[in-house]
C-alpha positions in Angstrom: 99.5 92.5 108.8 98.8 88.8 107.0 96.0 89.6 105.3 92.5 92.3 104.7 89.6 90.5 104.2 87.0 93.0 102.5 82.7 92.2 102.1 81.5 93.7 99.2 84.3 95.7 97.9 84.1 98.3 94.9 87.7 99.3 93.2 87.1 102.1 90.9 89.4 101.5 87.1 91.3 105.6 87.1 90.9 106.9 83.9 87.8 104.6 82.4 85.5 105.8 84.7 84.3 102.1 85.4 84.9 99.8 88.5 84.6 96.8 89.7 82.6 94.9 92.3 82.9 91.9 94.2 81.1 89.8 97.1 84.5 89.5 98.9 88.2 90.4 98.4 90.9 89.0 100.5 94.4 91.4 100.0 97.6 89.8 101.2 101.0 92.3 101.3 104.3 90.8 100.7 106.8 92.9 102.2 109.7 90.7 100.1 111.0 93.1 97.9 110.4 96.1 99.8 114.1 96.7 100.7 115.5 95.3 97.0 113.3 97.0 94.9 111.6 99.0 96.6 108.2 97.6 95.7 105.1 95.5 97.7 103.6 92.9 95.8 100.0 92.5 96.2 98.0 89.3 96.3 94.5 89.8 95.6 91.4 87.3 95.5 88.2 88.4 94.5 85.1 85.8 94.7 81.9 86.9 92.8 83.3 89.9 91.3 81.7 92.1 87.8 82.3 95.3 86.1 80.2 97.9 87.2 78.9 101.0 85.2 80.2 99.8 81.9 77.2 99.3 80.3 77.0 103.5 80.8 80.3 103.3 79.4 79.9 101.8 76.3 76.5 103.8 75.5 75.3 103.8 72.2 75.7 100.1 70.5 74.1 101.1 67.7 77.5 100.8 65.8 78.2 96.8 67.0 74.4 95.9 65.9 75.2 97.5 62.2 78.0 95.4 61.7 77.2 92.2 63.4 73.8 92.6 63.1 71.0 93.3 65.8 70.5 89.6 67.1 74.0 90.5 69.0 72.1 92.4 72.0 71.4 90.0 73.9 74.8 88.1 73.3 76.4 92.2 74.0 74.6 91.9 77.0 76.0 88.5 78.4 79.5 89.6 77.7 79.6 92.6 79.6 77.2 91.5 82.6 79.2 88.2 83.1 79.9 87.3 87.2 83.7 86.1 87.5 83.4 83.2 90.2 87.1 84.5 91.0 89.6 87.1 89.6 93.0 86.3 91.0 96.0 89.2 90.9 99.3 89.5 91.9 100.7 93.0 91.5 104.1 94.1 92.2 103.9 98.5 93.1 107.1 100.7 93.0 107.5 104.2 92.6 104.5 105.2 89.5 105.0 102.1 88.0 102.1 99.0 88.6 102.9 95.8 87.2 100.7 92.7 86.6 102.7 90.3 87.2 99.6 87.8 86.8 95.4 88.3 86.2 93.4 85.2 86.3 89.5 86.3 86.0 87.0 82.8 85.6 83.5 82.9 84.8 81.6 79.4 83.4 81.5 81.2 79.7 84.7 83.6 79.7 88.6 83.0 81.0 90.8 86.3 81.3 94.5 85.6 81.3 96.6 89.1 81.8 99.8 90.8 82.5 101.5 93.7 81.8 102.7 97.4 83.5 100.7 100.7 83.3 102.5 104.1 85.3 101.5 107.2 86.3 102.1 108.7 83.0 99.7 106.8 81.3 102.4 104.5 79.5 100.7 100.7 79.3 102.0 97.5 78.0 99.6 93.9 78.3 99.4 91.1 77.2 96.2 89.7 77.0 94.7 86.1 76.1 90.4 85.8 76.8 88.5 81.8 76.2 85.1 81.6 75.2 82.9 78.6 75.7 81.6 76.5 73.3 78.0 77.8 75.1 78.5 81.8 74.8 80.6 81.1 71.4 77.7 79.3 69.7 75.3 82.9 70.1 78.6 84.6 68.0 77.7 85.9 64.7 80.4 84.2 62.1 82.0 87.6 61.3 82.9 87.2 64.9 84.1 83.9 65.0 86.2 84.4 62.0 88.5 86.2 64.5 88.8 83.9 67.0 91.2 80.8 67.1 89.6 77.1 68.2 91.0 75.3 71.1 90.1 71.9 72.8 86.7 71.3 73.8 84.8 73.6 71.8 86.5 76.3 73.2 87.6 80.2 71.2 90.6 82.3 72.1 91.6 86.0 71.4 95.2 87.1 72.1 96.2 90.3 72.2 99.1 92.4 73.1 99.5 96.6 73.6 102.5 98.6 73.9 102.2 102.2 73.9 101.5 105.7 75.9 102.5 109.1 75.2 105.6 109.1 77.4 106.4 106.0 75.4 105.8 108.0 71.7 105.0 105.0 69.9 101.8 102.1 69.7 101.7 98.6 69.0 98.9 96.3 68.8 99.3 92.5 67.9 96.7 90.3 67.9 96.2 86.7 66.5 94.9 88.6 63.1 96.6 91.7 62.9 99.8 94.0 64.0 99.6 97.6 64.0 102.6 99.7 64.7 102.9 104.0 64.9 106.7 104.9 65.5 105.5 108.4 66.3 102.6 109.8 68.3 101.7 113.4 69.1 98.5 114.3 71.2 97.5 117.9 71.1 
């Protein structure tokens, strides 16, 4: 097998309760380190792709309008109903364990740049860098500029990096403003 070519594709996000859509995915296997490591890598392409159900997930905004005030609707709105032209992923599966190796996602307002490793046990560690355009970063209120860092052109970035699960027993969370570490975590 070379390659699956799938028209209009849905892949459902397990424990978010969201998914995402696309127009087409093509899904190549590389059988490389099958006998090293045990593990198939996945190349995946999707063209025209968005996230489907989350504005059900996020439900009640009122929250976000109170502190940014309510002319962020409509900005709200663009943010989570934006159409990636592509989302590109290589992932490298072994045992419980997915890895990220790379996450490309374009749009004309947002760029997603990812990687990282989530398992079975719910353990997750990502790195995370999003751009916003000048054009979708002008509608920002200023409380939410102030945490964003300017790049070339007009452009904003965001990085941010997780380390944590409850196999794990500890959370981190680094951003470009802030670092948050528990050494010890206990869910009942």
């Amino acid at each position: 097998m070379r390659f699956v070519e799938l028209e209009r594709p849905v892949f459902v996000i397990k424990g978010f309760d969201l998914a995402l859509g696309a127009r087409q995915a093509y899904i190549e296997p590389d059988f490389s380190e099958l006998t090293k490591k045990k593990a198939i890598i996945l190349k995946c392409t999707l063209k025209d792709a968005a996230f489907l159900g989350i504005e059900e997930k996020i439900g009640d905004t009122d929250e976000v309008f109170k502190f940014f005030g309510n002319h962020t609707q409509p900005l709200l709105h663009k943010l989570i109903s934006v159409l990636f032209e592509t989302i590109k992923t290589e992932l490298l599966i072994y045992g419980e364990t997915l890895e990220f190796l790379s996450f490309e996602a374009d749009s004309k307002d947002i760029k997603l740049y990812a990687s990282g490793a989530t398992n079975e046990s719910g353990d997750l560690k990502l790195k995370l860098k999003v751009f916003f355009s000048p054009q979708i970063a002008a509608d920002f209120p200023e409380e939410l500029r102030a945490l964003l860092v300017a790049k070339s052109k007009g452009w904003l970035s965001y990085s941010l990096e997780f380390d944590g699960g409850e196999e794990k027993g500890f959370l981190k969370l680094e951003s470009d403003r802030f670092r948050i570490e528990f050494e010890q975590i206990e869910i009942h």
